[in-house]
Steps between C-alpha positions, in 0.01 A plus 500: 500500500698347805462179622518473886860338443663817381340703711671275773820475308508916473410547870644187669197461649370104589105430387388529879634822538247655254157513600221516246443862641814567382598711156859537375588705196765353309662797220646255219828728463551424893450090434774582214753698708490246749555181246737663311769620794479098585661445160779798554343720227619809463260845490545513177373179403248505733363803318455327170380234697228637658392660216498173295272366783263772462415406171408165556278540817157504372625133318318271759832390611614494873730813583746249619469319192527807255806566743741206435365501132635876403797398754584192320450664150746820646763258597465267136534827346795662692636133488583468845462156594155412778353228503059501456535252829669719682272819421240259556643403817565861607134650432335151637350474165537157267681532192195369288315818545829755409485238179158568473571861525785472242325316232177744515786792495688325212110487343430828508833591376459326181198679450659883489 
């Protein structure tokens, strides 16, 4: 599900450009290639990336939010330093919902 707010974040688009009329298909990988070249990822990355994302889209999170939570968790776990603010900050997201997303991730990993 996309909120109108990434759809205009994806398409730099401003809410009276789009007309109720109008439909816009959003692919999730494309929302991920274009978030993740802001942060200077490489291919590589953005590979395990995306495919991290994947797993966690039928969640009921955001796709921004999933974003800057498997973002944040990539970076804690390559241990380059980012800050949640400033993923936050990039994907115009608030860092209480990539929290949210990283204690219902954390929750389901204690459970495997």
């Amino acid at each position: 599900h996309l909120l109108l707010k990434d759809v205009l974040n994806f398409s730099h688009l401003s809410t009276h450009q789009i007309k109720s009329k109008d439909i816009l298909l959003v692919n999730l990988s494309e929302i991920v290639e274009r978030y993740t070249k802001k942060f200077n990822i490489e291919y590589k990355t953005y590979t395990v990336i995306k495919d991290k994302v994947e797993e966690f889209k039928n969640t009921g999170f955001q796709p921004l939010t999933i974003i800057g939570g498997v973002i944040y968790l990539h970076f804690l776990k390559d241990k380059k330093k980012i800050s949640m603010r400033k993923i936050s900050e990039i994907l115009g997201i608030s860092s209480i919902s990539i929290q949210r997303f990283l204690k219902y991730n954390n929750e389901i990993s204690s459970r495997s």
